[in-house]
N, C-alpha and C positions, 0 to 999 in steps of 0.2 A: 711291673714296677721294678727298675735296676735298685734304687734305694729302700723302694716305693715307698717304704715306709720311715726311712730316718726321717729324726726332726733334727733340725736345725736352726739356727737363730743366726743373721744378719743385721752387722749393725748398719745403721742406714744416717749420713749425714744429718747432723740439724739444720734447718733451716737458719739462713744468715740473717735473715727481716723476720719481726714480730709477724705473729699471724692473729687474727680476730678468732675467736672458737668455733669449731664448725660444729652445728649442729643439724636435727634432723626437725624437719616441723613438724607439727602435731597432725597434718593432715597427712603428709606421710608415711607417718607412723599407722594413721587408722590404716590407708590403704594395704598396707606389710600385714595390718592383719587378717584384712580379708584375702588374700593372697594366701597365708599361712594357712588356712584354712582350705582354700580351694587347692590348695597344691599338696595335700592330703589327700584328699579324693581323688586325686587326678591321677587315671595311669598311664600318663604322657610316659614318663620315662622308663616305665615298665615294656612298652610297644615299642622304643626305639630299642630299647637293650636286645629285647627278643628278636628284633629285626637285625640287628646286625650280628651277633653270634650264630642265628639260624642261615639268615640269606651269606654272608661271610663268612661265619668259622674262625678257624682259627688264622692271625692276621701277622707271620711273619715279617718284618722288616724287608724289601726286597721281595716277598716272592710274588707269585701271580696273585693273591689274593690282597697284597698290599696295594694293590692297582682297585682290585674292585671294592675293597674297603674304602679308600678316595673317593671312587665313584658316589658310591651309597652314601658316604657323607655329605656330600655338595649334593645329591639328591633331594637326602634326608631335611638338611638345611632349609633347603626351598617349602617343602612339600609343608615344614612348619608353620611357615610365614617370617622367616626371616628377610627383612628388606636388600642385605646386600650377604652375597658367598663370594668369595674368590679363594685361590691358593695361593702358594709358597713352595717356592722350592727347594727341597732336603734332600743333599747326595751324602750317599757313606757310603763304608765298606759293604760290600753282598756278604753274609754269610750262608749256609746252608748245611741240614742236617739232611741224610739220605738215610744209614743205616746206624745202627748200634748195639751191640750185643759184649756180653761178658759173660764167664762161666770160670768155675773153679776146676782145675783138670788135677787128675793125678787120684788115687785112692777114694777121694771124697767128691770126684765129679760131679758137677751142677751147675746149674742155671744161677747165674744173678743178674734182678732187675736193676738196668741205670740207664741213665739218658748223657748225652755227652755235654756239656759245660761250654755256653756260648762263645766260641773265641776258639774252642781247642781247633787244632790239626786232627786231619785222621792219620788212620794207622793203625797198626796189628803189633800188640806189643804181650811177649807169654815171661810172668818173671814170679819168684818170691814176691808175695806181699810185704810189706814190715807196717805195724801199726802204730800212729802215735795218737794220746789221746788227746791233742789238741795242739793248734797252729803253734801255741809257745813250744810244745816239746818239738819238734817237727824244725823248728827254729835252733834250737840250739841240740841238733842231731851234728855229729862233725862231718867237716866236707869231706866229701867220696865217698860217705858211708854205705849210701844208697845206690852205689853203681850195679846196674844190671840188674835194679829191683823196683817194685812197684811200690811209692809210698801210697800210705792212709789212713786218713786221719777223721777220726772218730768222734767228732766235738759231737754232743746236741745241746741245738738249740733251746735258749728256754722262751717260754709262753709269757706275752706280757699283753696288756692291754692297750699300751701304747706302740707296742714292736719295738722296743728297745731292744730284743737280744737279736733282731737282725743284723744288729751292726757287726759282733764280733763272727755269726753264722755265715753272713758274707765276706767277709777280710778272711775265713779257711777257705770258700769258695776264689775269690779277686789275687789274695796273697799266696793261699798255697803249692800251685802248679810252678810259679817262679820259684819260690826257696824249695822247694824236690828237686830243681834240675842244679841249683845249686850245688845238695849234697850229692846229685851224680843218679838221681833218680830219671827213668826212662818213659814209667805213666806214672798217674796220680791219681785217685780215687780220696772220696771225701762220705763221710754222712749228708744226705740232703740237707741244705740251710731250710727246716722245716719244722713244724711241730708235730704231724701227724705219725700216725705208728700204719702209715697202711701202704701196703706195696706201691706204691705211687713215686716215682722220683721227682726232684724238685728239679729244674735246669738254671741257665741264668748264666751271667758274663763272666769269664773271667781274663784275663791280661796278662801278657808276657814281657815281662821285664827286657829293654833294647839289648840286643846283642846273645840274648840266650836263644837257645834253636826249641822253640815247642815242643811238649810232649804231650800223647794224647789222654786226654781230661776227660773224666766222666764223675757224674755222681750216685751213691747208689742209694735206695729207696731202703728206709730206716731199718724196716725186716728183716731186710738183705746185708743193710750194713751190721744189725746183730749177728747175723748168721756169717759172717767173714769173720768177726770176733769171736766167736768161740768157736770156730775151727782155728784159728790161728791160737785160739788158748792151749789146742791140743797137738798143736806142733808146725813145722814149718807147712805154708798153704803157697801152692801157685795160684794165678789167675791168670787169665787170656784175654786183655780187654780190645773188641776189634769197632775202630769206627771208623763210616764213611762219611765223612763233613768237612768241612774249610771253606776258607774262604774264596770268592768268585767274581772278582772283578768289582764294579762301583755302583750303583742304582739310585738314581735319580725321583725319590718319592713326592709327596706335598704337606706343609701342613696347612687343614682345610680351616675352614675362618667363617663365621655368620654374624652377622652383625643387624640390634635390632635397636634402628637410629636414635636420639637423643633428640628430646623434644625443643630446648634451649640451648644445652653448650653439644650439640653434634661431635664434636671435633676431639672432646673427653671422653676417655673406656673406663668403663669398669667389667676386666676383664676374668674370665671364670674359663675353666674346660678338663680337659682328659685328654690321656692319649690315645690315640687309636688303633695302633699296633699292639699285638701279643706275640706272647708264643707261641710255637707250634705243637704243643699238646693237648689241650684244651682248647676250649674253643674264645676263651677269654673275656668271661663275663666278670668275673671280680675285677680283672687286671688287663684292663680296665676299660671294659667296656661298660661297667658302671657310673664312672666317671663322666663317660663321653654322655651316657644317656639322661643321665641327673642334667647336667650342664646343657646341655641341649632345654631337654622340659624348663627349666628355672626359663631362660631365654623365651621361649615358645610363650611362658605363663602372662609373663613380663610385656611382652606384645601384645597379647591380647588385650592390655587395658585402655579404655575410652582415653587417657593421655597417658604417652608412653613420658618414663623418668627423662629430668634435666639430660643426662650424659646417656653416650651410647652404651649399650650390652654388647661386649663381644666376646662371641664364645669360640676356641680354641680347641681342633679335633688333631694334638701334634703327634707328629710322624717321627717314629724309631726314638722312641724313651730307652724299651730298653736296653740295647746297646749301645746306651751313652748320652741319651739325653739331646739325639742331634735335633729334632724337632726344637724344643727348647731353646736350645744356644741358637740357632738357626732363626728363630724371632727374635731374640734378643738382640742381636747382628742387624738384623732387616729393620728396627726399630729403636737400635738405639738413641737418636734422635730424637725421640717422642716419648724421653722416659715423665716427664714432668705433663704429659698427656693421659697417662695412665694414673687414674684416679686411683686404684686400686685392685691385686691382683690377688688371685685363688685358685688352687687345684684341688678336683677329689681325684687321687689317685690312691686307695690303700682300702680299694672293697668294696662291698657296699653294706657292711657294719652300721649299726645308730652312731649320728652325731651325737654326742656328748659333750664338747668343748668349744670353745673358742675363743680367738685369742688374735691380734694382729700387733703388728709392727707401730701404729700412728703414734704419733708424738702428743705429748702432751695438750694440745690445744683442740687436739680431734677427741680427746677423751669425752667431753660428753658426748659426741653421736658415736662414739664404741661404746658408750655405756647404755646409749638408745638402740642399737640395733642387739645389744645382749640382750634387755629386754624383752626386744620382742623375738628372741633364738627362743627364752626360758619357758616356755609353753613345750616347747618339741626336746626339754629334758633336755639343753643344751646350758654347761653354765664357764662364766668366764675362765678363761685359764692363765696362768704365767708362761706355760710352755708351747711346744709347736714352732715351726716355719714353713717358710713357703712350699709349696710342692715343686716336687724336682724340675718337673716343665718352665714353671714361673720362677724356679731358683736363677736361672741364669737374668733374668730381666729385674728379680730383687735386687741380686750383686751391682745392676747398676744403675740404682736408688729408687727403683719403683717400690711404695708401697705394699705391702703383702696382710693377706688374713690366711687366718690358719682356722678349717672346723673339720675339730679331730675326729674321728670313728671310730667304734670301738673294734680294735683289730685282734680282739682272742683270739679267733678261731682263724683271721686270716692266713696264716701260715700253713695253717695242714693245706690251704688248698692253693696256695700260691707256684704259680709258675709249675703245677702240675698236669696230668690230665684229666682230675677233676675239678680244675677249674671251668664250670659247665654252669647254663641259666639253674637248673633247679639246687642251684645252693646258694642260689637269691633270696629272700626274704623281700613279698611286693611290699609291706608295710614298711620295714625299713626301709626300701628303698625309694619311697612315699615321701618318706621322713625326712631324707637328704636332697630331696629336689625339693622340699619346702624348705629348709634351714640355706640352701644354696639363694632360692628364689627369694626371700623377706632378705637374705646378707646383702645380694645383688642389685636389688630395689633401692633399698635403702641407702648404699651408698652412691647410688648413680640418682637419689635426690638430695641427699646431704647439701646442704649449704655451706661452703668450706671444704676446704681438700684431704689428704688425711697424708700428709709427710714427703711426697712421693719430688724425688728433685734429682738430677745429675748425680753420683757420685761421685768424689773427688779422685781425678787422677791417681793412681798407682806410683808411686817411682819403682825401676828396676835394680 
C-alpha cells in the first residue's frame, strides 16, 4: 500500500437534475442478510489468500512473479465462477532490488539491518552519519551542511487506529532523500515508516526531485535505528551503506478484472477490489493480498445466488499500486468514459484488520439506501462514519466523479507489519478476515440492487 492507508475525502460534483431517492427494497435487504450470514462461514477468501501468497509469494511490480500473479488471477477468477475475466494493460518503470547491506565501520563495527527505499539508485557510499530528529529539522539544516555525509533522520512513527501517522512517517520516507541532497548529503537513512520495535525494516517509494542526481536510500529497522542513535550519542559514527537496485528499463503488466454479470441493468458496475502486487519481502498477505482475496470471495458469494443483483459486480486485482498507483490511474484512463456507469466504487487496501466504519461519498438523495446498507454493515460491529475516502486504486476514477465508499479497518497493528518481511499469511486473522468479505459482500449487493444511483457523474473540467 504506497498511501495504503491515507484517507482522504473528494469532493465529487452535484448533480445538475433533481434525483428521486434511491433506495434499497426490503427484499433486498433480507437477501444482504442471508449473505451476511453465509459469508461468515465462508472461507472463500481465506483459500484465495493462502493461494496466492503460497502458490505466488511475494509479487514485485515487474518481476518474474508479477507475471505469474496475473496468471493466477485470471485463473483464480474463472475457477470462482466469475462469468466474464479479461486484462488491462499497465506499463511503468522496472524497478529492482538485488542486494543491500550497511554496517557501522570504525571502533564500534557492526551490522545494521535496512532494506533500500523503492526508487533509490545503488551504490556504495562510507561517510559520517549526522542525525536529525525529524523531516522539519533535516529541512531547515543549511545548504552544504551535509557534504560528504550521511543524513538520518529519526522520526517514529505513531500508532493510530485509523493510520493517520503514516502520512508524516511517509513525507521522511517520499520527501527526505530529495531535501539531503539538497544540503549536499551523499546517502540517506531514515527510521522505518513503522510502528514495530522488531528487526524487520519497512521499504516503500521514495522520489527524487527533477534535476537532483540520487542518492542511495535505505531504511533502517527501528532497533537498528536505536542503535545508530546512541552510538552517535557517544560521538561521531560512520556507516557504509552499499546497495545493489535501480531501475531497469519498462514492464508491461495487467490489471486483471472479473465480472459477475447484472441481472437487469448489465452495463452498470458496482465495482470493489485490491491490488495484486507487493513487495518483495514478504510475501504479501496484508498488503494486500487481502484485499484481492475479500473482493474476490464478496464477488464469488454474490454469484452464487438463484438471481444475481440489478448491476454487474466487478472486481479489480490492479497492477503496481505500490509505485505509484499505475493500476489505478491506468483504469481510470481506460474508463473514463463510463464514469456515470460506475454505480459505485471500493477498495480494501489497508490489511485485513475488522471493519469498523463506514462511510461514502453519495449525495443527499442516496442517503436512505446508505443508511439501509449501514444497517445491515451494523451486525459485523461496522458503524457509520464522517471520515474515510476512496482507496488509492479507486482514488483516481473518484477524482473523476465516480461515486466512492469507504469501510475502514481497524489498522493498529497494521504498521509493524507493513511493507516488511513479516508481512506473511499467519498474521491473518481467518475470522477477521470472514468479517471483511461479509461487510465487502452485503456493501456490494446492496448497491448493485439499490433502486437509484448514488452520485456518480463526469466531473467538471479542470482549468489550467
Amino acid at each position: 500500500m504506497r498511501f495504503a492507508c491515507l484517507l482522504f475525502s473528494l469532493a465529487l460534483a452535484a448533480p445538475a437534475a433533481a434525483h428521486n431517492p434511491t433506495r434499497i427494497p426490503d427484499a433486498a435487504f433480507d437477501t444482504a442478510t442471508r449473505l451476511r450470514a453465509q459469508a461468515l462461514a465462508d472461507g472463500t477468501a481465506w483459500q484465495v489468500l493462502e493461494s496466492l501468497t503460497t502458490e505466488v509469494g511475494p509479487r514485485l511490480a515487474g518481476s518474474e512473479a508479477d507475471a505469474r500473479a496475473v496468471a493466477w488471477a485470471k485463473a483464480k477468477f474463472v475457477e470462482l465462477g466469475y462469468d466474464k475475466v479479461w486484462t488491462e494493460p499497465v506499463t511503468f518503470p522496472k524497478w529492482e532490488r538485488r542486494s543491500e547491506h550497511a554496517e557501522v565501520v570504525g571502533d564500534q563495527a557492526q551490522p545494521l539491518v535496512v532494506t533500500a527505499l523503492g526508487g533509490s539508485p545503488g551504490g556504495t557510499v562510507e561517510a559520517e552519519v549526522v542525525r536529525f530528529a525529524d523531516l522539519a529539522a533535516l529541512e531547515a539544516a543549511a545548504p552544504g551542511s551535509l557534504a560528504g555525509k550521511i543524513a538520518f533522520v529519526d522520526y517514529r512513527m505513531a500508532r493510530a487506529r485509523d493510520g493517520s501517522g503514516y502520512g508524516p512517517g511517509s513525507r521522511v520516507r517520499s520527501r527526505g532523500p530529495s531535501t539531503a541532497i539538497g544540503k549536499g548529503a551523499i546517502g540517506y537513512l531514515m527510521r522505518s515508516a513503522g510502528t514495530d520495535s522488531h528487526r524487520m525494516p519497512h521499504t516503500g517509494m521514495t522520489r527524487f526531485d527533477e534535476g537532483l542526481t540520487p542518492i542511495p536510500s535505505a531504511a533502517l529497522a527501528a532497533p537498528d535505528a536505536d542503535q545508530l542513535a546512541r552510538l552517535l550519542a557517544l560521538g561521531p559514527t560512520r556507516v557504509r551503506l552499499a546497495l545493489d537496485v535501480g531501475w531497469n528499463g519498462e514492464y508491461t503488466s495487467q490489471n486483471v478484472i472479473g465480472e459477475m454479470t447484472g441481472a437487469s441493468k448489465p452495463d452498470e458496475v458496482v465495482l470493489i477490489g485490491g491490488h495484486l502486487d507487493s513487495w518483495d519481502l514478504g510475501t504479501g498477505a496484508i498488503d494486500d493480498g487481502a484485499g484481492v482475496a475479500v473482493t474476490m470471495a464478496a464477488g464469488h458469494l454474490i454469484g452464487l445466488l438463484d438471481r444475481r443483483p440489478a448491476r454487474t459486480l466487478r472486481v479489480v486485482a490492479f497492477a503496481n499500486e505500490e509505485q505509484g498507483l499505475h493500476g489505478g490511474k491506468a483504469y481510470a484512463e481506460a474508463h473514463a468514459g463510463a464514469v456515470a456507469r460506475h454505480q459505485i466504487v471500493a477498495e480494501s487496501d489497508f490489511g485485513a484488520g475488522r471493519i469498523y466504519a463506514f462511510n461514502t461519498s453519495a449525495p443527499d438523495h442516496a442517503r436512505a439506501a446508505v443508511d439501509r446498507i449501514a444497517q445491515a454493515l451494523a451486525p459485523l460491529g461496522i458503524a457509520t462514519s464522517d471520515k474515510g475516502g476512496p482507496g488509492p486504486d479507486v482514488g483516481p476514477i473518484a477524482g473523476k466523479g465516480a461515486a466512492w465508499a469507504w469501510l475502514g479497518q481497524d489498522g493498529t497493528d497494521y504498521f509493524d507489519l507493513h511493507h516488511t518481511p513479516d508481512d506473511t499469511l499467519d498474521k491473518v486473522d481467518p475470522a477477521a478476515l470472514a468479517q471483511n468479505a461479509a461487510a465487502y459482500t452485503v456493501f456490494a449487493y446492496l448497491a448493485a440492487q439499490a433502486e437509484g444511483g448514488f452520485g456518480s457523474a463526469p466531473a467538471p473540467a479542470t482549468q489550467d
